[in-house]
C-alpha positions as CSV (number, residue, x, y, z in Angstrom):
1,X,1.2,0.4,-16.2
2,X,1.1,3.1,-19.0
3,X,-3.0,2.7,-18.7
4,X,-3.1,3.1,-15.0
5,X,-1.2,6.3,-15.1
6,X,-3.3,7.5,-17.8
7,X,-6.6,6.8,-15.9
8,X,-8.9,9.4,-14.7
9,X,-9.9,6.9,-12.3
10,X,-9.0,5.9,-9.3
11,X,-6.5,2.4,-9.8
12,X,-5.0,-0.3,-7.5
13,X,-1.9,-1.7,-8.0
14,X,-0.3,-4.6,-5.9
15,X,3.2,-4.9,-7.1
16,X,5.0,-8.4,-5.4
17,X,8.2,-9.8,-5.4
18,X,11.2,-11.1,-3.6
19,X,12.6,-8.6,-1.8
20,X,15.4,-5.9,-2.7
21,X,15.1,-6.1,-6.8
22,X,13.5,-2.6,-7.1
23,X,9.5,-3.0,-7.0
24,X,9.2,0.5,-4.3
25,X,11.8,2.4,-6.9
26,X,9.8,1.2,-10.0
27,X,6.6,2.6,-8.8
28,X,8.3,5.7,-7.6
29,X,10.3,6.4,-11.1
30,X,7.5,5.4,-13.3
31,X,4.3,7.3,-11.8
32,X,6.9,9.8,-11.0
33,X,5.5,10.2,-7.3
34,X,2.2,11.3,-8.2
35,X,0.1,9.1,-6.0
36,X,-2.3,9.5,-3.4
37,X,-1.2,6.4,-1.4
38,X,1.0,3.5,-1.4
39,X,2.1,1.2,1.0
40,X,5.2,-0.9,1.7
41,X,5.1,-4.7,3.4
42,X,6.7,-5.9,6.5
43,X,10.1,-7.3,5.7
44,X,9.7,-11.0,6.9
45,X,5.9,-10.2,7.9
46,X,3.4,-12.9,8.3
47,X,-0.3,-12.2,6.8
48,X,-1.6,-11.0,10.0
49,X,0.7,-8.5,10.5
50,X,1.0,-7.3,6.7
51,X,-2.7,-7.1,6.8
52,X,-2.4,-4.7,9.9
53,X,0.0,-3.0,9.0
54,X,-1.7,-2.0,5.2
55,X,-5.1,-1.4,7.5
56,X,-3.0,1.5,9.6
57,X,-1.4,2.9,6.3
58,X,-4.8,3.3,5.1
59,X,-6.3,4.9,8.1
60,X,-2.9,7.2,8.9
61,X,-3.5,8.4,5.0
62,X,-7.2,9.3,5.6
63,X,-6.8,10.3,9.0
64,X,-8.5,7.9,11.1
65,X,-7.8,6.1,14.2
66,X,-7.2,2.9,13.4
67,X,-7.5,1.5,16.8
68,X,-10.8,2.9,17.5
69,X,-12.1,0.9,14.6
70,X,-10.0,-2.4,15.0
71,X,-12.0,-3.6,17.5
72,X,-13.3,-6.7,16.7
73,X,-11.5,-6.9,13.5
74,X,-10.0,-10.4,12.4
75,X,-7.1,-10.2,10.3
């Protein structure tokens, strides 16, 4: 994590666990909020509807409508 926060690049991180042992507070504390984007799962959330809900995240952060371009789109 130390290498990520370091980087002059842009990073992805996908932190996973069982639920309520800290994993959104250990982000938070460590990189000290200074990230562009993150995104928290569905609690109980099937694939589908983690999948969606990550796709709206990342068009709600860069300002797009996601419904104009989930037409079509299989998740």
């Amino acid at each position: 994590m130390e290498r990520l926060k370091e980087s002059k690049q842009a990073e992805f991180v996908a932190l996973y666990g069982r639920r309520r042992v800290g994993k959104t507070w250990l982000v938070r504390c460590y990189f000290q909020d200074k990230f562009t984007f993150y995104s928290t799962g569905i609690a109980r959330g099937n694939r589908k509807e983690q999948l969606k809900n990550f796709y709206k995240s990342i068009c709600a952060h860069s300002q797009n409508n996601p419904e104009q371009h989930m037409v079509g789109t299989e998740f």
